[in-house]
Every structure is written in C-alpha cells, then in structure tokens.
C-alpha positions, 0 to 999 in steps of 0.5 A: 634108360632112366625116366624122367619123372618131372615129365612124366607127372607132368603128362599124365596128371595132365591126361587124368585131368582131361579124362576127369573132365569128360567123364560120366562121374556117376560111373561104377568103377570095376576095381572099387565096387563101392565107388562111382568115378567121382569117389574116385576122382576125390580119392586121387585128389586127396592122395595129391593133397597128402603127397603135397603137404608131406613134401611141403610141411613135411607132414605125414597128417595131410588137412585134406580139403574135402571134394565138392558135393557139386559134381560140375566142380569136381573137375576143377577142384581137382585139377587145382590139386593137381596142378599144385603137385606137379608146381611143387614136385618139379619146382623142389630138388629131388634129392631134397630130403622128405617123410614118405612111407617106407622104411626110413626118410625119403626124399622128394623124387620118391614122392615125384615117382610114386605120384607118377604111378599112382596117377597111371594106376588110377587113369586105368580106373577112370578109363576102365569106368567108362568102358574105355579100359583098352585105352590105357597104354602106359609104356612097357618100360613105366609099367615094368617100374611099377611092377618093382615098386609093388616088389620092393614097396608095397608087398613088404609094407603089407606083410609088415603092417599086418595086413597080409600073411606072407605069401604061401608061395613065390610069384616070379613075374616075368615082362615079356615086352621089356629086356628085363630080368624076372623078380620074386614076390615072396619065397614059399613054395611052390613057384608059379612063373606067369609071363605077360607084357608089364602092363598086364602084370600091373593090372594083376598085381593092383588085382585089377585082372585075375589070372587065368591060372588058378595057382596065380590066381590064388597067390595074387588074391591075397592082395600085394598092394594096399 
C-alpha cells in the first residue's frame, strides 16, 4: 500500500518538534559523538532549510539561517522551519519538477519522502539522547522504505562521490516483520544474509547499531549512507 507522504511529514516533524521542545539540548548524541542534541536540532533545521529552498528557488546553494546561540530559542526556530517544509512540500504538486541530489532532475515528492526519512532517522537520534531510544517505533512498512532509499539512493551516491569503495562483499537484508522480498547491497563475495525487523536494519545501515555478526559487522562499517 502506498504511503502517503504529505501525512507522513506532517506527523513526524510534528513529533520531532514536540521532542525538541522537552529535550535536555545539552545532551550527547550517541551516533554523533561530536554533538550534543542541540548540534543536532540545528543540523535537521538546516537540512529543512536546503530541502525548502531547492523546491522554492530551485537552488541547490540553500542561505541557510544560523541557529540561535540562545538555546531557549532553539525549539522555536526550529519548529518555524519546520512548519515552513511541511506548508511548502504538501502545498506544491508532487509531480512538480524540482533539483534534488540523485541522478538527474527529481521532483517535489522526492523531496516530501526523503524529508519524511530523514525526520524518522533523526527522531531516533534525539531519543536516543535522552535515554529514550526504545521509544522509537516507526512502522515496518516506512521503515522497510527507508531501508530501499539506503539500496537505491544513498550507497550508489557514496561509491559514486568517492567516498566509500564498493563493498567487498553483498549484504542481502531481509525484513522479518514485512511481506517483502530481500535486497542486495553490493555484489562481491562473500553474501552475508542478516534478518531483522526493518527498523532494526535502519539502524544498522544509518551505523546506529553494530551487528552481532562480525562479517556484517565489517561490510556495514564502511558506511552506506553519508
């Protein structure tokens, strides 16, 4: 069944900007040790900033406006950011032609997905920080997409930029909690298979968890997503 993704950004920016707003923004983040919850906060608020701006002006070269150095502000910066993706992404015809950073030109409802996603990512991160990280529950389903967008989106780009080698190896990811059919990452030898519910394979691929297998471990360590 399709998502709908002017829904979907609209309920979970919404939870992230309830979750910045109770937040202890001194806070480590685990995944990023250089930054504290409020580093982090700044970097989503950025990113919605540049999502805004490439669907607006059709600019790749967002004038990103800075965070406050006030931390009591922050929650309030941010949720006018946010507020101003969610106006502009479901207020624009999703088949509206638009820059984004794959191959070629895209169009507005990439942009309303790929915020969705990063938004889920990034709601584990601000939980994670303040010692709530089992509280993240993002559907199977929009957990499994995510999962693709790292297959289809975000590995190739890496290899492609330079960034990464490709993968000595194949990951073949398998959902255990979705009615879906396992996919490759890479196509080296040798395969390591690893089966877990999607939002246990969101977290291994975004290298927010290490697997308990040394082979997936390894492959998964070069960094798939940026």
């Amino acid at each position: 069944m399709p998502h709908d993704w002017n829904r979907l950004l609209q309920t979970t920016t919404e939870r992230l900007v309830a979750l910045v707003g109770e937040a202890d923004l001194a806070a480590s983040v685990p995944a990023c040790p250089d930054w504290c919850a409020a580093d982090l906060v700044e970097h989503v608020g950025g990113v919605y900033q540049w999502a805004t701006q490439a669907v607006v002006d059709n600019n790749p070269e967002a004038d990103v406006a800075p965070a406050p150095a006030d931390l009591s502000a922050l929650p309030d910066w941010f949720r006018g950011h946010a507020v101003e993706l969610v106006r502009v992404l479901t207020g624009t015809d999703p088949d509206r032609p638009a820059w984004t950073f794959g191959r070629g030109r895209g169009t507005v409802g990439w942009w309303t997905r790929r915020q969705v996603l990063e938004t889920v990512l990034h709601t584990f991160d601000l939980l994670d920080s303040q010692g709530r990280a089992a509280e993240w529950e993002p559907s199977p389903a929009l957990a499994w997409d995510a999962v693709g967008e790292v297959v289809t989106l975000f590995y190739p780009r890496q290899v492609r930029m330079g960034r990464i080698e490709p993968l000595p190896g194949t990951l073949l990811l398998t959902p255990t909690d979705v009615d879906a059919d396992p996919v490759a990452v890479g196509d080296g030898r040798p395969v390591v298979e690893v089966s877990a519910p999607a939002a246990e394979l969101v977290r291994l691929a975004y290298r927010r968890r290490t697997s308990q297998d040394p082979e997936a471990a390894a492959l998964f360590a070069h960094g798939l997503t940026p």
